[in-house]
Chimera marker file (.cmm) of the C-alpha trace (Angstrom):
<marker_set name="trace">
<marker id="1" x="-5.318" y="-11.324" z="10.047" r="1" g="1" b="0" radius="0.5"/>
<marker id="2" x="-9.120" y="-9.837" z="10.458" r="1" g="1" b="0" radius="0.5"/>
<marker id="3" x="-10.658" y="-8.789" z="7.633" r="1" g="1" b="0" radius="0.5"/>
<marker id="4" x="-11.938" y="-5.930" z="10.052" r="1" g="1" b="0" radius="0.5"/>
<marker id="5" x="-8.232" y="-4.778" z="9.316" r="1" g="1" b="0" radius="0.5"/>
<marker id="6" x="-7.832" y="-5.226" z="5.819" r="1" g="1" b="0" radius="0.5"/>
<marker id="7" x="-10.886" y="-4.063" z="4.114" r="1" g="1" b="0" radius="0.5"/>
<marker id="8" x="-10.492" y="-0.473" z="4.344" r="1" g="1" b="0" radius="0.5"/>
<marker id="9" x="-7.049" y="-0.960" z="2.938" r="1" g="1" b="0" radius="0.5"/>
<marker id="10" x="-8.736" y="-2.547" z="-0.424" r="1" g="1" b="0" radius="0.5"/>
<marker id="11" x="-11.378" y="-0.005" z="-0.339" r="1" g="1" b="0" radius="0.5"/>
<marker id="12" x="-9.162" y="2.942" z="0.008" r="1" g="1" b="0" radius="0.5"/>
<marker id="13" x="-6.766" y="1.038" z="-2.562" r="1" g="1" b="0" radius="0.5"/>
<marker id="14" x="-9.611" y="0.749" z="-5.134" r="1" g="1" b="0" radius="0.5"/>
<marker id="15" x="-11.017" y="4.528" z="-4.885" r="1" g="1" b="0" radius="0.5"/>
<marker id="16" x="-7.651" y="5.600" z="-5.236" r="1" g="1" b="0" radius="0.5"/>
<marker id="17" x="-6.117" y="3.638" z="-7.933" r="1" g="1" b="0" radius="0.5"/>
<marker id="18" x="-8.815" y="4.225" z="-9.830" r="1" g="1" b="0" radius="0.5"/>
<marker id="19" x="-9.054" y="7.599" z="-9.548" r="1" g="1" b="0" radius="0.5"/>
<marker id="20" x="-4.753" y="7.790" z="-10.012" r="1" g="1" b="0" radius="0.5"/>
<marker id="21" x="-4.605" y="5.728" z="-13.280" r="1" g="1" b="0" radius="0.5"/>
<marker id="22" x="-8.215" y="6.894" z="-14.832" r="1" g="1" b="0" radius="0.5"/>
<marker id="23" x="-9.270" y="3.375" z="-15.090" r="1" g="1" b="0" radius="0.5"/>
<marker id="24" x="-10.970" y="0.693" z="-13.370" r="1" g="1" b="0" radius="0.5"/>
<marker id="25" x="-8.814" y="-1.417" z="-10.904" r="1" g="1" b="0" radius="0.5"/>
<marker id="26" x="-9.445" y="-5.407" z="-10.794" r="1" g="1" b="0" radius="0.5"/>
<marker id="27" x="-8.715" y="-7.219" z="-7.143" r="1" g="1" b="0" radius="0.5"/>
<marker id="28" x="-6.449" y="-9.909" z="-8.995" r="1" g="1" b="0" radius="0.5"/>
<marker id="29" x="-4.424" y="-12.775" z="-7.100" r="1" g="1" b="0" radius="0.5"/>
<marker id="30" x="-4.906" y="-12.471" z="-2.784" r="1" g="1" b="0" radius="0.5"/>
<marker id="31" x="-2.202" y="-14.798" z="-1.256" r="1" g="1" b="0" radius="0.5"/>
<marker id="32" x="-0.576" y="-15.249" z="2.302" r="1" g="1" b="0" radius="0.5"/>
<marker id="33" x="3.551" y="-14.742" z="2.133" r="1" g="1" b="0" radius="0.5"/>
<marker id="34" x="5.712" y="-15.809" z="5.056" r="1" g="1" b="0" radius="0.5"/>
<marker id="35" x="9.258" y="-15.009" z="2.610" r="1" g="1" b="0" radius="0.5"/>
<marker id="36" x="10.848" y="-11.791" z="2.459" r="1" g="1" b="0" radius="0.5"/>
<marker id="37" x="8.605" y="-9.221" z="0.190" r="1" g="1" b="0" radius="0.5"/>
<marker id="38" x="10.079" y="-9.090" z="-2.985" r="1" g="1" b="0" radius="0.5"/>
<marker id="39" x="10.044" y="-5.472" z="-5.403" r="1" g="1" b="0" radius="0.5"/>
<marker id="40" x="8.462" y="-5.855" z="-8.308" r="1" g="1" b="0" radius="0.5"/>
<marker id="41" x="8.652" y="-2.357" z="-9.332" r="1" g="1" b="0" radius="0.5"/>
<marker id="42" x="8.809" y="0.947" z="-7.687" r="1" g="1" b="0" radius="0.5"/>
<marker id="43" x="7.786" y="0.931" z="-4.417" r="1" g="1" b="0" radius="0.5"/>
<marker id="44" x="6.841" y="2.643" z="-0.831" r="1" g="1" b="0" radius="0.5"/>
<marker id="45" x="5.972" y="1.555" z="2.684" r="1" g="1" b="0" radius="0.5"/>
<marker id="46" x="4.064" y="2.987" z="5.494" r="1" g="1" b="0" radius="0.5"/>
<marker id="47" x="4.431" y="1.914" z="8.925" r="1" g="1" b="0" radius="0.5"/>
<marker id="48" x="1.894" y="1.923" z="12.251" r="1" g="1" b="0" radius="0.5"/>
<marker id="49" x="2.173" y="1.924" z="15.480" r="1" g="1" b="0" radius="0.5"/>
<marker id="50" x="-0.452" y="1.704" z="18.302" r="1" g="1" b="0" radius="0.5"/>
<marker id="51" x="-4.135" y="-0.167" z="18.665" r="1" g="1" b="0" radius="0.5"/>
<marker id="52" x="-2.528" y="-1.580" z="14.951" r="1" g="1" b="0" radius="0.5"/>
<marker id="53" x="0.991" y="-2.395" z="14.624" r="1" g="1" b="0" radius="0.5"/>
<marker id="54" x="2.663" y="-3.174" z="10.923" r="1" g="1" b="0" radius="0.5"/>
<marker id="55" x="2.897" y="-2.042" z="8.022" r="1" g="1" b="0" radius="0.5"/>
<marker id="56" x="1.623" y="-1.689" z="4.146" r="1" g="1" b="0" radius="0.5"/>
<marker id="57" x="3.828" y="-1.531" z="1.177" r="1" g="1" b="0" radius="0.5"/>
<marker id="58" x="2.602" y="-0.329" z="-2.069" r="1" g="1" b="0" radius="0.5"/>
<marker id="59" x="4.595" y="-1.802" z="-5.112" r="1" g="1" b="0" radius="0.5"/>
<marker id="60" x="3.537" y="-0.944" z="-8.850" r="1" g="1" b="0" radius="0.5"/>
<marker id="61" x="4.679" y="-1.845" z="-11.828" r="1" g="1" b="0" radius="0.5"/>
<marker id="62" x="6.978" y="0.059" z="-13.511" r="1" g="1" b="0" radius="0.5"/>
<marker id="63" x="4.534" y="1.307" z="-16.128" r="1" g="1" b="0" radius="0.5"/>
<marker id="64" x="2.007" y="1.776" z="-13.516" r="1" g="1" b="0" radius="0.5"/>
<marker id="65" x="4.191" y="4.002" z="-11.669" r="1" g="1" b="0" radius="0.5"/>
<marker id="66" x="5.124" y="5.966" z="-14.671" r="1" g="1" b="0" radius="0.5"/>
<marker id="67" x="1.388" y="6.253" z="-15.454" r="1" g="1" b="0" radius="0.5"/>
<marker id="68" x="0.375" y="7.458" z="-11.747" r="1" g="1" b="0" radius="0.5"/>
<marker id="69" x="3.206" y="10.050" z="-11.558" r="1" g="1" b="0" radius="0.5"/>
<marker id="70" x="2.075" y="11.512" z="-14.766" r="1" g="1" b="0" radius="0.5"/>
<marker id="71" x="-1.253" y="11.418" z="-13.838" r="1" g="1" b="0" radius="0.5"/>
<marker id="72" x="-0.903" y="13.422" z="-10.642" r="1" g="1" b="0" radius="0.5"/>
<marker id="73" x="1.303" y="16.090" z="-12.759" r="1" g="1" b="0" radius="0.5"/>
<marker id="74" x="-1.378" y="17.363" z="-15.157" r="1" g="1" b="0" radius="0.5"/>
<marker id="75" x="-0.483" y="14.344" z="-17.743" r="1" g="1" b="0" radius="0.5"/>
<marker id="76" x="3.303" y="15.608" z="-18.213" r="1" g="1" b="0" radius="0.5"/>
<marker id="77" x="6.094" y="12.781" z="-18.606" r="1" g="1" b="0" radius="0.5"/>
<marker id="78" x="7.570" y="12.556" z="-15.062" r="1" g="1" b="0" radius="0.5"/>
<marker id="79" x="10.959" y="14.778" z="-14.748" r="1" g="1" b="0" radius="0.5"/>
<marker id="80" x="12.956" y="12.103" z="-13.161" r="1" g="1" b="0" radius="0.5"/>
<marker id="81" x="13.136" y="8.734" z="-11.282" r="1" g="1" b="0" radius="0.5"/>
<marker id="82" x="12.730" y="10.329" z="-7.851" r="1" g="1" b="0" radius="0.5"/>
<marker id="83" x="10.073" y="11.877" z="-9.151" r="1" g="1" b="0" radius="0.5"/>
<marker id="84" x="8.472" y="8.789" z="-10.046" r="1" g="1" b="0" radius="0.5"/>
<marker id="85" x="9.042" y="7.449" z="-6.364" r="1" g="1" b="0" radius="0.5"/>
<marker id="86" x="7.574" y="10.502" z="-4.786" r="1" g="1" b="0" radius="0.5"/>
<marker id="87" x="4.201" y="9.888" z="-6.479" r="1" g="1" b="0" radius="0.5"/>
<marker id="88" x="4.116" y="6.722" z="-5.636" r="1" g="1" b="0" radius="0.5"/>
<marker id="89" x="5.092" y="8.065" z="-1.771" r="1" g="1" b="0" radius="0.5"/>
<marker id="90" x="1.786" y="10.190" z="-1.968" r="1" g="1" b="0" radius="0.5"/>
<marker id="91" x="-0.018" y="7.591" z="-3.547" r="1" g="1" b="0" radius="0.5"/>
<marker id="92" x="0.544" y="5.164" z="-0.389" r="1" g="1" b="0" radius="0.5"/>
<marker id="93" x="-0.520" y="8.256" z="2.140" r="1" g="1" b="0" radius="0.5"/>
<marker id="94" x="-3.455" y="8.815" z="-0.034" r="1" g="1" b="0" radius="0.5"/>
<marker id="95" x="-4.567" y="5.089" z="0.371" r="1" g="1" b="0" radius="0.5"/>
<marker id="96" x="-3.732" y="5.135" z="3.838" r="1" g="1" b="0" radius="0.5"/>
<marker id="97" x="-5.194" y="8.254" z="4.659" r="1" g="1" b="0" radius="0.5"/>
<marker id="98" x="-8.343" y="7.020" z="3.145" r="1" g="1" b="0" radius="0.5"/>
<marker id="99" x="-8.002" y="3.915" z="5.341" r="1" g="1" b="0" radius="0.5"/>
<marker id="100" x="-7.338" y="5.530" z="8.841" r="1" g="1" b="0" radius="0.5"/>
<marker id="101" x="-10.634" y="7.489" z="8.144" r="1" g="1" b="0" radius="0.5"/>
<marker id="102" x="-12.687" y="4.153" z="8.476" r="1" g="1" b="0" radius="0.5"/>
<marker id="103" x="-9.759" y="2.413" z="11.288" r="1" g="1" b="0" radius="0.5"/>
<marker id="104" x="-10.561" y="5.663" z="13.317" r="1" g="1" b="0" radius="0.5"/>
<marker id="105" x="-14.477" y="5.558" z="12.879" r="1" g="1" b="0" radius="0.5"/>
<marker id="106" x="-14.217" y="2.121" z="14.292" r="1" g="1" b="0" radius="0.5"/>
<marker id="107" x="-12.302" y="3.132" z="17.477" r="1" g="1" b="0" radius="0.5"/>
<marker id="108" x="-8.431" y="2.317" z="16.564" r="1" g="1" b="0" radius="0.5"/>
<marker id="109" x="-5.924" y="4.821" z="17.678" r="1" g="1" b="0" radius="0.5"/>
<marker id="110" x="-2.897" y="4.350" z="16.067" r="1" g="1" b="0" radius="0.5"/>
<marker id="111" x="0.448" y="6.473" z="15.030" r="1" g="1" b="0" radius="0.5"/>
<marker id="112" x="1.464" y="6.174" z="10.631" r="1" g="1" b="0" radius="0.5"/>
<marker id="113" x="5.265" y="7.247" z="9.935" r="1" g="1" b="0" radius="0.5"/>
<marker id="114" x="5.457" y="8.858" z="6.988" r="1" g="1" b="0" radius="0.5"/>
<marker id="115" x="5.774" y="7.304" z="3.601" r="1" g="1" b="0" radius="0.5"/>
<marker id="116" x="9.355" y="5.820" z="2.635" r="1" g="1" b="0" radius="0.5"/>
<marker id="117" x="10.829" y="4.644" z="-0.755" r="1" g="1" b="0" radius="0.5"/>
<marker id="118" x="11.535" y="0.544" z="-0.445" r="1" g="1" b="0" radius="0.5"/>
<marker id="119" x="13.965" y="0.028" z="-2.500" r="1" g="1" b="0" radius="0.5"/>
<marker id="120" x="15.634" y="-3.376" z="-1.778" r="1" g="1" b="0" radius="0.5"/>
<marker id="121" x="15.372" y="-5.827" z="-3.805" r="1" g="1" b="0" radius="0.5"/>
<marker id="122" x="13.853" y="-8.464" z="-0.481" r="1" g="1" b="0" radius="0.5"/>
<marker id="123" x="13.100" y="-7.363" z="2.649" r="1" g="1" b="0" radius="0.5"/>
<marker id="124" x="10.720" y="-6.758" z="5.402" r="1" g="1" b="0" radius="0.5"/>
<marker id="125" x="8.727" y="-10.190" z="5.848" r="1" g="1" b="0" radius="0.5"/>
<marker id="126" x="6.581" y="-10.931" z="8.389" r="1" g="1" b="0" radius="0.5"/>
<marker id="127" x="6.683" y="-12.084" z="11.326" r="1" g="1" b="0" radius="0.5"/>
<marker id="128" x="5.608" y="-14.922" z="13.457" r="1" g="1" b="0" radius="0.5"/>
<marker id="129" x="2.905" y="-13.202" z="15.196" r="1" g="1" b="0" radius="0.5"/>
<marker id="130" x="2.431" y="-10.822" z="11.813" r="1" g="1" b="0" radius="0.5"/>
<marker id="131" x="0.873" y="-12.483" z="8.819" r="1" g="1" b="0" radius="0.5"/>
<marker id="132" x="1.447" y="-10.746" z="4.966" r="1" g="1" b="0" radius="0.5"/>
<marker id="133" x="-1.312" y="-10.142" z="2.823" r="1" g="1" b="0" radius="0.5"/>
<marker id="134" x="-0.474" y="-9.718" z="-0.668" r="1" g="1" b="0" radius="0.5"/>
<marker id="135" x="-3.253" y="-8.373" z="-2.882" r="1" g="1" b="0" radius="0.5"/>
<marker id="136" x="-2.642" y="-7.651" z="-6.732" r="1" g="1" b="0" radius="0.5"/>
<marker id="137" x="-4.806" y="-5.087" z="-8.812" r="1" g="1" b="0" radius="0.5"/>
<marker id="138" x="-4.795" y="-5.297" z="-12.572" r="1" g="1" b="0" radius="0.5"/>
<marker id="139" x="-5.316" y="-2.075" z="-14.074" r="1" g="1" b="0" radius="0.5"/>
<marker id="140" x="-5.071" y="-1.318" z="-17.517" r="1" g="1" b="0" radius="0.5"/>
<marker id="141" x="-1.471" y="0.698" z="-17.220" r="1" g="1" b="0" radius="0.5"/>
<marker id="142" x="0.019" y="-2.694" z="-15.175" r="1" g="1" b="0" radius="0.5"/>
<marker id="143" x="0.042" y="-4.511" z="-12.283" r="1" g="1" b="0" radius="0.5"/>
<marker id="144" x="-0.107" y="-2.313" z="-8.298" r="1" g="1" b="0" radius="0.5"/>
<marker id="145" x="0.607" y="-4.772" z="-5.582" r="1" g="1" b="0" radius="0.5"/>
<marker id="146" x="-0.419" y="-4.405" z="-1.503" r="1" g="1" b="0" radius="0.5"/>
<marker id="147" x="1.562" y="-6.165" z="0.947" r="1" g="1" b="0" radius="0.5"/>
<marker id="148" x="-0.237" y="-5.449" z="4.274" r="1" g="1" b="0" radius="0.5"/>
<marker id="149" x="1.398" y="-7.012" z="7.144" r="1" g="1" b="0" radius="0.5"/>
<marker id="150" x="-0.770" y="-6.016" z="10.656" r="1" g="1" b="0" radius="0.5"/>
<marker id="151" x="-1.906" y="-7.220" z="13.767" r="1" g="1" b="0" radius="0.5"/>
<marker id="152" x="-3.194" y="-5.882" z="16.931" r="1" g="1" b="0" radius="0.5"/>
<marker id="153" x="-1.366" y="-4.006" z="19.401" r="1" g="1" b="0" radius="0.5"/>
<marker id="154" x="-0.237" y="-5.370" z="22.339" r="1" g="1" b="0" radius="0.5"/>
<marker id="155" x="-2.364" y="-2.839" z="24.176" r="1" g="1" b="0" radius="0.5"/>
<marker id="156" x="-5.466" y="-3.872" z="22.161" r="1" g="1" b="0" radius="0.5"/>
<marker id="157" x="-5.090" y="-8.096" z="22.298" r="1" g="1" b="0" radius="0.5"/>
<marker id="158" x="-7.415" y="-9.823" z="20.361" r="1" g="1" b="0" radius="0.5"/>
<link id1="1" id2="2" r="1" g="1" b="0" radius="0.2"/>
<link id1="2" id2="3" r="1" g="1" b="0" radius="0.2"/>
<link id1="3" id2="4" r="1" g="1" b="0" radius="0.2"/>
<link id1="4" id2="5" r="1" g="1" b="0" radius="0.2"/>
<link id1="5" id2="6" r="1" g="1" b="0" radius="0.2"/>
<link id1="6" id2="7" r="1" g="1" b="0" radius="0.2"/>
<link id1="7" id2="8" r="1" g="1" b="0" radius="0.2"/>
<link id1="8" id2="9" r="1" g="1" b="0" radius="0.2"/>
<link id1="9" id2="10" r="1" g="1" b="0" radius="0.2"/>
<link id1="10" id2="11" r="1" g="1" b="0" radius="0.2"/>
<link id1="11" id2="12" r="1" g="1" b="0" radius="0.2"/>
<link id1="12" id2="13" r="1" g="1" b="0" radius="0.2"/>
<link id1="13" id2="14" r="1" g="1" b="0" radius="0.2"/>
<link id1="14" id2="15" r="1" g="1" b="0" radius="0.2"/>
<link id1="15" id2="16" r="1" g="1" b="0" radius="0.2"/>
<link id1="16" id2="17" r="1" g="1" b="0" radius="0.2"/>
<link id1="17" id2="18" r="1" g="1" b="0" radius="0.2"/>
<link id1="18" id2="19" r="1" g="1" b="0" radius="0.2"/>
<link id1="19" id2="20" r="1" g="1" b="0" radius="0.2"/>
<link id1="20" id2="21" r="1" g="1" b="0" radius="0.2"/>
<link id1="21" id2="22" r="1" g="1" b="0" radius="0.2"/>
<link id1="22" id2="23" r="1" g="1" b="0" radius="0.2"/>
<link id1="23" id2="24" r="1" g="1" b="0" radius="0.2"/>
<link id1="24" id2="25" r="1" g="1" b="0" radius="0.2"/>
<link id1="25" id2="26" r="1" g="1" b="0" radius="0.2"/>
<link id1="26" id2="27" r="1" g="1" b="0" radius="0.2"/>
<link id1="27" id2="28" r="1" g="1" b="0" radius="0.2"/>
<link id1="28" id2="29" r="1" g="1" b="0" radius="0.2"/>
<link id1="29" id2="30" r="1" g="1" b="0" radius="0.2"/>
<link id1="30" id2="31" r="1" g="1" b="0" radius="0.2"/>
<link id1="31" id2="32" r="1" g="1" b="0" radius="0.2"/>
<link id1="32" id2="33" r="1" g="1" b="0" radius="0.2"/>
<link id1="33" id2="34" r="1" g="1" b="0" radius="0.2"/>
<link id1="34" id2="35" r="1" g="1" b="0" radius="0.2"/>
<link id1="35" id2="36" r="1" g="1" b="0" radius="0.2"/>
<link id1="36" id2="37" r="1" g="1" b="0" radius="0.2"/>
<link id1="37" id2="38" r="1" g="1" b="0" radius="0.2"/>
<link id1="38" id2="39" r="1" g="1" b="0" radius="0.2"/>
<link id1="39" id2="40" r="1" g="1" b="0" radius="0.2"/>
<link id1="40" id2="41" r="1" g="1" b="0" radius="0.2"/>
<link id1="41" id2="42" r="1" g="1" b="0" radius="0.2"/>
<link id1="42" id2="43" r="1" g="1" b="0" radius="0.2"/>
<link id1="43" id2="44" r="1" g="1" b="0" radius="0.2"/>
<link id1="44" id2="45" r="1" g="1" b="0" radius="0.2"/>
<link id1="45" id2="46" r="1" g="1" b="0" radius="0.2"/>
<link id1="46" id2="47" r="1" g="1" b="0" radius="0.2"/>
<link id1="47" id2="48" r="1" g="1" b="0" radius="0.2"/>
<link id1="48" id2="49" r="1" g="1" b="0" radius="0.2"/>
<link id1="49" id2="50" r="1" g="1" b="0" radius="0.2"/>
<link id1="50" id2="51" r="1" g="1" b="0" radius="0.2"/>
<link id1="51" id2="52" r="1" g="1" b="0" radius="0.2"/>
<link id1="52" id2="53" r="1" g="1" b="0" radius="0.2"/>
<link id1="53" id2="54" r="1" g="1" b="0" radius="0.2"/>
<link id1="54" id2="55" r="1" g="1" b="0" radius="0.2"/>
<link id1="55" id2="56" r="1" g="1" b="0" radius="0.2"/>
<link id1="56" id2="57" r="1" g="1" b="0" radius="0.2"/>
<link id1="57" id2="58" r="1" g="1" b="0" radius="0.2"/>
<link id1="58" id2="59" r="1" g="1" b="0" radius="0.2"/>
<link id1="59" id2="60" r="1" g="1" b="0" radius="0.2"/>
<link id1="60" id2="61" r="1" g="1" b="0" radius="0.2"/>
<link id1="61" id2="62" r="1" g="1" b="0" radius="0.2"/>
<link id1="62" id2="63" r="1" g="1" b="0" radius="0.2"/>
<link id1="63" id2="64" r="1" g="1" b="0" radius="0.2"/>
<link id1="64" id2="65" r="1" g="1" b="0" radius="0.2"/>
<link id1="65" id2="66" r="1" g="1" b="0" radius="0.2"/>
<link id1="66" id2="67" r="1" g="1" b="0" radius="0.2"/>
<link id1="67" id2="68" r="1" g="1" b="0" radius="0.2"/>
<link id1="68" id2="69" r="1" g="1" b="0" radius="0.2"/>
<link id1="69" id2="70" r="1" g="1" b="0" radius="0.2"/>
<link id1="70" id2="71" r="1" g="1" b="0" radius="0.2"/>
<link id1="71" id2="72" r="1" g="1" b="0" radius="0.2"/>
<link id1="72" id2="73" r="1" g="1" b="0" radius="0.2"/>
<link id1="73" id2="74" r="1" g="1" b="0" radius="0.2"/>
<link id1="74" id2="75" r="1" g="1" b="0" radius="0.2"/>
<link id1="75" id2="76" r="1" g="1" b="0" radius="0.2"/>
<link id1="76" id2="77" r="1" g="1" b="0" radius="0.2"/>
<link id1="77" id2="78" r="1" g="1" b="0" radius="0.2"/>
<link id1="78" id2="79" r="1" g="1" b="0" radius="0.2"/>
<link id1="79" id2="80" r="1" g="1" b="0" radius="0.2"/>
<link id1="80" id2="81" r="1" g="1" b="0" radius="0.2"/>
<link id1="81" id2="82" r="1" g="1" b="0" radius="0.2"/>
<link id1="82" id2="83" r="1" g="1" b="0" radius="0.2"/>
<link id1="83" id2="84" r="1" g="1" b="0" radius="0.2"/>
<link id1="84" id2="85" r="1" g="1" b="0" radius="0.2"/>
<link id1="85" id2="86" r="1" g="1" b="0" radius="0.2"/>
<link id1="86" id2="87" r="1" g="1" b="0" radius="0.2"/>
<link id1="87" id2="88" r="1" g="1" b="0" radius="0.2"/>
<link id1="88" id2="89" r="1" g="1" b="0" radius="0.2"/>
<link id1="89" id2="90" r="1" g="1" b="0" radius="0.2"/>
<link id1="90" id2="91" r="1" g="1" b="0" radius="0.2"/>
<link id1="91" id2="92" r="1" g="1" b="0" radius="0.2"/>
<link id1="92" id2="93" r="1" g="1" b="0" radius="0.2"/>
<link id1="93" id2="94" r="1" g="1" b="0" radius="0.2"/>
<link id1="94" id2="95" r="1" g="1" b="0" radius="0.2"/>
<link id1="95" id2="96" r="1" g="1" b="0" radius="0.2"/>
<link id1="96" id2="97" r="1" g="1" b="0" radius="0.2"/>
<link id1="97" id2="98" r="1" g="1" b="0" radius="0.2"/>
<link id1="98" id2="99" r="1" g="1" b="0" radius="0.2"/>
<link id1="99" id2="100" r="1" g="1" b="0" radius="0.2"/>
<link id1="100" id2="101" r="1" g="1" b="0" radius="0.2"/>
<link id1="101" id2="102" r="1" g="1" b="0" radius="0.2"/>
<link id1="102" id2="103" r="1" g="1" b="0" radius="0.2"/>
<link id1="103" id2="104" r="1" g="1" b="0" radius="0.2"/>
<link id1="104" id2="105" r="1" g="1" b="0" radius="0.2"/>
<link id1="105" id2="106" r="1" g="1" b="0" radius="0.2"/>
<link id1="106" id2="107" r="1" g="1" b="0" radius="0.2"/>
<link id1="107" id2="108" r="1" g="1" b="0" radius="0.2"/>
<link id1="108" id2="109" r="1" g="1" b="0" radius="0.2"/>
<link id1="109" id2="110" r="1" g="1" b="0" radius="0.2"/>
<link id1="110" id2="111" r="1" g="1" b="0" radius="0.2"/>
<link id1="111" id2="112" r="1" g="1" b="0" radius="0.2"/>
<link id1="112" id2="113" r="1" g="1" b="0" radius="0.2"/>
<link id1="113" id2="114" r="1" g="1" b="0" radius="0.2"/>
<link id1="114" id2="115" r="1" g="1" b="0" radius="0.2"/>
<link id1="115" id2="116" r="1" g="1" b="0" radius="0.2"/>
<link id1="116" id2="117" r="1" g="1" b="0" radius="0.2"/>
<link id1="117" id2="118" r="1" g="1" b="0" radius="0.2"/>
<link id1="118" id2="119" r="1" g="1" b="0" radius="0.2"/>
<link id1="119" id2="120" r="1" g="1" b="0" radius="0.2"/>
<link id1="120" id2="121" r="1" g="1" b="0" radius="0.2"/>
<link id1="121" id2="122" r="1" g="1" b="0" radius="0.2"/>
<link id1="122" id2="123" r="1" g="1" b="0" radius="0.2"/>
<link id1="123" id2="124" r="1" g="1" b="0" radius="0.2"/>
<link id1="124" id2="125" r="1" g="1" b="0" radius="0.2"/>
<link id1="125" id2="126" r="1" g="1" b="0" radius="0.2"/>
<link id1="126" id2="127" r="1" g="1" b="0" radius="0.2"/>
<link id1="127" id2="128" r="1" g="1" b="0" radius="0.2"/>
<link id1="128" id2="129" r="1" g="1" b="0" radius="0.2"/>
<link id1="129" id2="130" r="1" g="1" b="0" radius="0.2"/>
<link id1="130" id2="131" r="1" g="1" b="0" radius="0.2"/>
<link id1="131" id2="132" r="1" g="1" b="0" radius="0.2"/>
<link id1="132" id2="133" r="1" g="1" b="0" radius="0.2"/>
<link id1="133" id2="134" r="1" g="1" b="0" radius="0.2"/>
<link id1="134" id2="135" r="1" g="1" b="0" radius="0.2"/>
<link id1="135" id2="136" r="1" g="1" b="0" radius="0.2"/>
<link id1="136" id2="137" r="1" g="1" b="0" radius="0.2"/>
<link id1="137" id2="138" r="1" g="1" b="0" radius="0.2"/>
<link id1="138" id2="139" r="1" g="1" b="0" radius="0.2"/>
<link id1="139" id2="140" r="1" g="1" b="0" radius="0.2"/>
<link id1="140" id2="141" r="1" g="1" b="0" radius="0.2"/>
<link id1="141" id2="142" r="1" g="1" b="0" radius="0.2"/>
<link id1="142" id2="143" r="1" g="1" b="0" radius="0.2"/>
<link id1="143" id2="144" r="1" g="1" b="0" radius="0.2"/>
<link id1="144" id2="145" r="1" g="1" b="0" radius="0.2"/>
<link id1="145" id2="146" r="1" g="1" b="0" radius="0.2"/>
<link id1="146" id2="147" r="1" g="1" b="0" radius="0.2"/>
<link id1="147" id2="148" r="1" g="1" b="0" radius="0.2"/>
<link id1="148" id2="149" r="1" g="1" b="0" radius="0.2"/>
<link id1="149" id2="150" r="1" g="1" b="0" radius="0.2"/>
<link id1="150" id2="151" r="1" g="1" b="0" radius="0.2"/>
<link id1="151" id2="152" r="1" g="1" b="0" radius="0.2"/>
<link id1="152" id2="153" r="1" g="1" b="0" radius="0.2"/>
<link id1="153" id2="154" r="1" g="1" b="0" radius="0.2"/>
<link id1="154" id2="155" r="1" g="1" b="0" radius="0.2"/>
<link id1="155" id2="156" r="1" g="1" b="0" radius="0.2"/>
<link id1="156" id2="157" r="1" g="1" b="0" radius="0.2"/>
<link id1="157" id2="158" r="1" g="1" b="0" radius="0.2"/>
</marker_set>
């Protein structure tokens, strides 16, 4: 996977987290999966199709999650689960919003579909042309894990 891919992913990640949980953000463990993606908390995943085809899944600790959806409500306790997983919904089109600014600036055309709730317990590995990038962000409300999984359109090649 090119970094030329990835890095706007961790820089949009970063801004936003930061900003979300009113703390600094850490770049933890970085590691290569070829298993299934496993939940580790409450999670969404965006999907692209185009000049880039994949997709990201944004996974944060249960605390985190919390913390984020009472952030974005003015600091009140969350109402309910699903509106836990909403937040965490916009939180993935914020950081891929952020990221498709800079993929767009350097000439990649691509299509997102919107922001879904993963909620299996394993699922969507990669594939054999499709490598998974799992990055890990310590913040001080809990762990946020980013499973990007992307390569290059057919259209585009290498």
């Amino acid at each position: 996977m090119k970094m030329e891919l990835i890095q706007p992913f961790i820089n949009a990640a970063d801004a936003v987290l930061a900003q979300s949980l009113a703390g600094t953000a850490r770049m933890g463990e970085v590691s290569m999966e070829e298993e299934a993606y496993r939940r580790r908390g409450v999670a969404a995943v965006v999907t692209m199709r185009g000049d880039i085809e994949g997709r990201i899944i944004f996974d944060l600790e249960r605390q985190a999650a919390q913390k984020v959806a009472a952030t974005l409500a003015g600091g009140e306790t969350p109402e309910s689960e699903e509106w836990v997983r909403e937040t965490i919904c916009e939180l993935a089109n914020q950081v891929v919003g952020n990221a498709v600014c800079s993929l767009n600036d350097q000439g990649f055309h691509f299509r997102l579909q919107p922001p879904q709730v993963h909620s299996s317990e394993v699922g969507l590995a990669g594939s054999e042309d499709t490598e998974a990038l799992v990055m890990c962000f310590n913040t001080p409300s809990g762990r946020v894990f980013m499973n990007i999984a992307l390569r290059y359109g057919k259209d585009r090649g290498q």
